[in-house]
Backbone as ProteinMPNN parsed JSONL, in Angstrom:
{"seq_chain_A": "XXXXXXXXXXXXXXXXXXXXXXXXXXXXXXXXXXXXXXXXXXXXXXXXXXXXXXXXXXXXXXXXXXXXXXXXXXXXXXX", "coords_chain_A": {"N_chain_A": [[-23.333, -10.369, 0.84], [-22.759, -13.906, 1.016], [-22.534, -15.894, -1.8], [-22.675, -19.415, -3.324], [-20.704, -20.986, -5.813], [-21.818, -23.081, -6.802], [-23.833, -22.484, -7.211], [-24.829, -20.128, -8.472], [-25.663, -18.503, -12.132], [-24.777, -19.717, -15.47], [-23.721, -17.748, -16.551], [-22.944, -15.429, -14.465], [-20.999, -16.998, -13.152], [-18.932, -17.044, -15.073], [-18.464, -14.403, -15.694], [-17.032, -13.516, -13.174], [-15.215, -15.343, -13.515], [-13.661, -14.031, -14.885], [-13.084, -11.827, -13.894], [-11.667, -12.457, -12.067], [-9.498, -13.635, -13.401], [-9.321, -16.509, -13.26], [-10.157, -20.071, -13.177], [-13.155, -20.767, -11.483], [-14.167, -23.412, -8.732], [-16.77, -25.344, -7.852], [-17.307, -26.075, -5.858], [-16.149, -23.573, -4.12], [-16.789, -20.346, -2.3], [-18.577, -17.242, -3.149], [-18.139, -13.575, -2.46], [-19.26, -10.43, -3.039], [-18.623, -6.81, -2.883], [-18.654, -3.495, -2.808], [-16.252, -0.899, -2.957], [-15.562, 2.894, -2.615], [-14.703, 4.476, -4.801], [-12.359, 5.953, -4.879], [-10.813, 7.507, -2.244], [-12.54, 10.281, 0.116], [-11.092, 12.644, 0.581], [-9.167, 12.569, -2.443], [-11.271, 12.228, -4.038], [-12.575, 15.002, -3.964], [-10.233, 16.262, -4.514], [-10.023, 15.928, -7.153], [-12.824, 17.13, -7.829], [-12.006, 19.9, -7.926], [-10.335, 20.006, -9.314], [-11.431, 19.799, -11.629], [-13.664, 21.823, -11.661], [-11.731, 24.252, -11.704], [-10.695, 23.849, -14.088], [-8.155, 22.424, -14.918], [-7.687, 20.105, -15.085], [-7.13, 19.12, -17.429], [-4.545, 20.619, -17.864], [-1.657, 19.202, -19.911], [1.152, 16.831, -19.729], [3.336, 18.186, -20.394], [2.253, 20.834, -19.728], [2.074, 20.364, -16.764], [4.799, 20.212, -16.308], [5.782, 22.27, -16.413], [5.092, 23.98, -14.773], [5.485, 22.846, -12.546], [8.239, 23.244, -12.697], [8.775, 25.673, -12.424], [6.985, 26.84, -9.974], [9.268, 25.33, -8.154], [11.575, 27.043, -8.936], [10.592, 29.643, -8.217], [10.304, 28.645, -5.431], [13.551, 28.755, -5.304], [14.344, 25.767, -5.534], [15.988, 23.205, -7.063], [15.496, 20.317, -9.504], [15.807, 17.32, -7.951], [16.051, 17.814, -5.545]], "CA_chain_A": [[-23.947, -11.672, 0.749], [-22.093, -14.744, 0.257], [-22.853, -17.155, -2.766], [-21.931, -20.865, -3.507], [-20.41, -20.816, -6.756], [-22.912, -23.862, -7.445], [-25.81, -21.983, -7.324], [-24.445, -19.336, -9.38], [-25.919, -18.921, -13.434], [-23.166, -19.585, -16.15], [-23.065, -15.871, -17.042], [-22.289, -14.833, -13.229], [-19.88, -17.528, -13.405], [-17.819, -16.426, -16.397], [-17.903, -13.138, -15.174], [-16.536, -13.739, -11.818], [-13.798, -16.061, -13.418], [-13.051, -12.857, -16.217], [-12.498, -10.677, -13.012], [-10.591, -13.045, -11.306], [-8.321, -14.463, -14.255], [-8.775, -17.793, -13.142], [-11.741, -20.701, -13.528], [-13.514, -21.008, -9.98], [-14.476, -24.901, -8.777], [-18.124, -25.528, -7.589], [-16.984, -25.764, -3.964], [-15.771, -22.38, -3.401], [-17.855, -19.511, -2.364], [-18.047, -15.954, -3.983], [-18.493, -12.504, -1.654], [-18.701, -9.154, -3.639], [-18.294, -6.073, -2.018], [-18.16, -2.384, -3.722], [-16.257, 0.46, -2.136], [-15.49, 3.896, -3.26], [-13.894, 4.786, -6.329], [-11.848, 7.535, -4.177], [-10.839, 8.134, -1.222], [-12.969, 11.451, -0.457], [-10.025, 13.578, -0.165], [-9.257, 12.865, -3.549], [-12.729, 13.113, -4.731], [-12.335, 16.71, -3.407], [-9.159, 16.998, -5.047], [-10.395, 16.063, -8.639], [-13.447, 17.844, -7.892], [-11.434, 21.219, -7.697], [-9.285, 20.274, -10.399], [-12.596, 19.985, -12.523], [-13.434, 23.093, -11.42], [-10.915, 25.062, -12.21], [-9.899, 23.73, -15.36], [-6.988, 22.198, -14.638], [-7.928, 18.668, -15.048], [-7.173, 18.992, -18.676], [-3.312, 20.289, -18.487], [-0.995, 18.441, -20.617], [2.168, 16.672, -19.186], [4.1, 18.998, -20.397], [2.556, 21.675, -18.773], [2.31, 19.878, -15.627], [6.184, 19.941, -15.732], [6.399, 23.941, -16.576], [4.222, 24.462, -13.244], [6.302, 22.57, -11.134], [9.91, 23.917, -12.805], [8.258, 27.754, -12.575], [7.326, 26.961, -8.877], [10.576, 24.996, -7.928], [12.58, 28.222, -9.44], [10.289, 30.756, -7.23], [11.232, 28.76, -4.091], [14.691, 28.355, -5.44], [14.248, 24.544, -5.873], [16.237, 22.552, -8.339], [15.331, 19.149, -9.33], [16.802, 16.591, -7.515], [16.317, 18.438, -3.925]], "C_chain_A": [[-22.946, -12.634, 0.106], [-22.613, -15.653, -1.016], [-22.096, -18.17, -2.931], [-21.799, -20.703, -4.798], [-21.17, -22.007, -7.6], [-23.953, -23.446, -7.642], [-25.968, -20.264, -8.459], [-24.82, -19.238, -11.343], [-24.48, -19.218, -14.22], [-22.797, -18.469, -16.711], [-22.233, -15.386, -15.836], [-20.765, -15.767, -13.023], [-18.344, -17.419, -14.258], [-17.498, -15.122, -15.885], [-16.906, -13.261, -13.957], [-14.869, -14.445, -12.44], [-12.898, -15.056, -14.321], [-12.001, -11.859, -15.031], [-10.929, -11.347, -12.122], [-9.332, -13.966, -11.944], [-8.397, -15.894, -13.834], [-10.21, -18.444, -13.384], [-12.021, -20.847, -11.398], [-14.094, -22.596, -9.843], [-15.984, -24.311, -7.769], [-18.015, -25.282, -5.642], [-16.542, -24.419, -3.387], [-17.383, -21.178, -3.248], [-17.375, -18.116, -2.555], [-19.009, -15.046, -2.973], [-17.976, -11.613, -2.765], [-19.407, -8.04, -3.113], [-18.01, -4.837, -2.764], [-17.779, -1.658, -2.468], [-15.58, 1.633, -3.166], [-14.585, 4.035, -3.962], [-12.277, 5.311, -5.57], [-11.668, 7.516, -3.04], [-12.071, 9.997, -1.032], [-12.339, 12.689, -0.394], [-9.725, 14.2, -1.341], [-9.797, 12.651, -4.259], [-13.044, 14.56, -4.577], [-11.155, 17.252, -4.528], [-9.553, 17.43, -6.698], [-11.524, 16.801, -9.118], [-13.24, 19.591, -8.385], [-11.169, 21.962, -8.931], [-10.271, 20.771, -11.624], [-13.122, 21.242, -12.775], [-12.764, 24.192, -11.726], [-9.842, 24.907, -13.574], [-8.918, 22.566, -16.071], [-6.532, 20.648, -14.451], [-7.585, 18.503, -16.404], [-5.45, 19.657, -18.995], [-2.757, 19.245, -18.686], [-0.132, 18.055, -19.499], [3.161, 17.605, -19.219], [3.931, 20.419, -19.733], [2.699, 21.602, -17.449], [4.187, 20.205, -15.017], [7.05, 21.604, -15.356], [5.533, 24.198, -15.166], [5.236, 24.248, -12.547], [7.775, 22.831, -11.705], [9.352, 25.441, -12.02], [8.273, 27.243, -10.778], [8.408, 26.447, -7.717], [11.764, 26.817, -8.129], [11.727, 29.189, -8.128], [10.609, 30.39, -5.423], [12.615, 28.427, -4.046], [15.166, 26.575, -4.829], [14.786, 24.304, -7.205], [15.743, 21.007, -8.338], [16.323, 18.172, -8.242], [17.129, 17.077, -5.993], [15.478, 17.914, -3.496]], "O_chain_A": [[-22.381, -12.422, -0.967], [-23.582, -16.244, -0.539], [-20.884, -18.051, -2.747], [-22.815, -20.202, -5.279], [-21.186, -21.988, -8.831], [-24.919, -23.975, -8.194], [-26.922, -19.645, -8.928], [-24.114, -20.035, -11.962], [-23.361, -19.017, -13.747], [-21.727, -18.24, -17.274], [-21.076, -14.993, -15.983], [-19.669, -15.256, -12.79], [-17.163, -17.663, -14.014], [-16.336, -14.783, -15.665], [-15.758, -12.916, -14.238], [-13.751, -14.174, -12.0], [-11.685, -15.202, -14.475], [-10.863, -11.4, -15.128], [-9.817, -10.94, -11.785], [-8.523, -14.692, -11.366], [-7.387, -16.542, -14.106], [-11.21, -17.792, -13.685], [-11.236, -20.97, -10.458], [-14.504, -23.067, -10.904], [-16.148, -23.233, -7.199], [-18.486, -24.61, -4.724], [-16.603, -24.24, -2.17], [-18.482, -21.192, -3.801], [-16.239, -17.723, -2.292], [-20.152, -15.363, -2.644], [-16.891, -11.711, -3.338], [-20.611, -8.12, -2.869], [-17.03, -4.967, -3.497], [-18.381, -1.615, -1.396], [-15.156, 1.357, -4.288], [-13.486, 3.607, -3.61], [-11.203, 4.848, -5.953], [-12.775, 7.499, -2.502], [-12.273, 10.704, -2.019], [-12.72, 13.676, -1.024], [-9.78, 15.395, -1.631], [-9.32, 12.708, -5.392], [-13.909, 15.093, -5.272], [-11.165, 18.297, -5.179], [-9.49, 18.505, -7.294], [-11.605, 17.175, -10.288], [-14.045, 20.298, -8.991], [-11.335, 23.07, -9.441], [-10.083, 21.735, -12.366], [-13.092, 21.759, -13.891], [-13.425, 25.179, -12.049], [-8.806, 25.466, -13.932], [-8.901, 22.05, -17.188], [-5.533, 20.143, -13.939], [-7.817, 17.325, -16.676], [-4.949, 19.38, -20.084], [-3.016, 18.262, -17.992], [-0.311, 18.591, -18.405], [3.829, 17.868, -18.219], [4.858, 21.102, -19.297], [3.298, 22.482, -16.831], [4.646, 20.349, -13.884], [8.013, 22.0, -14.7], [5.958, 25.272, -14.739], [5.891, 25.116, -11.969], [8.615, 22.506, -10.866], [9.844, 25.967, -11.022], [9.367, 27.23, -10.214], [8.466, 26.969, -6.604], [12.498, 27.353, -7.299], [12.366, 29.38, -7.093], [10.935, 31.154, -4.514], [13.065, 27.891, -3.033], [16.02, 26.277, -3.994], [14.391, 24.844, -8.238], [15.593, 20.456, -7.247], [17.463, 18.48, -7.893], [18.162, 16.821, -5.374], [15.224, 18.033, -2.298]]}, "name": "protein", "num_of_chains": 1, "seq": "XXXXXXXXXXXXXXXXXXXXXXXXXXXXXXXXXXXXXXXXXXXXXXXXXXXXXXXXXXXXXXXXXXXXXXXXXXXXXXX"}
């Protein structure tokens, strides 16, 4: 649904200009539109991760995963 930014309260107004960093003029008109957070791929993916734990390693182990499996397919950085 579109709206005229004249017909708009001064709360929806402020908000709208918070989101959009700027002030809006009376003449324009405001469309809002939700879509998914996620692709659902990777709503699947984080789902998994949740799942199995693994949503909660550190960076640092993130980095010992991918050295450890780099080394088992004889991968060095930088390949």
């Amino acid at each position: 649904m579109i709206h005229s930014v004249k017909d708009l309260s001064p709360d929806q107004k402020l908000a709208i200009e918070g989101l959009l960093g700027r002030p809006i003029s009376e003449g324009e008109r405001v469309s809002v539109r939700t879509v998914s957070a996620s692709p659902e791929w990777l709503a699947s993916i984080q789902r998994d991760s949740r799942d199995k734990g693994t949503d909660k390693l550190t960076m640092e182990e993130i980095d010992a995963e991918v050295a450890a499996a780099r080394r088992e397919r004889g991968q060095h950085p930088g390949q």
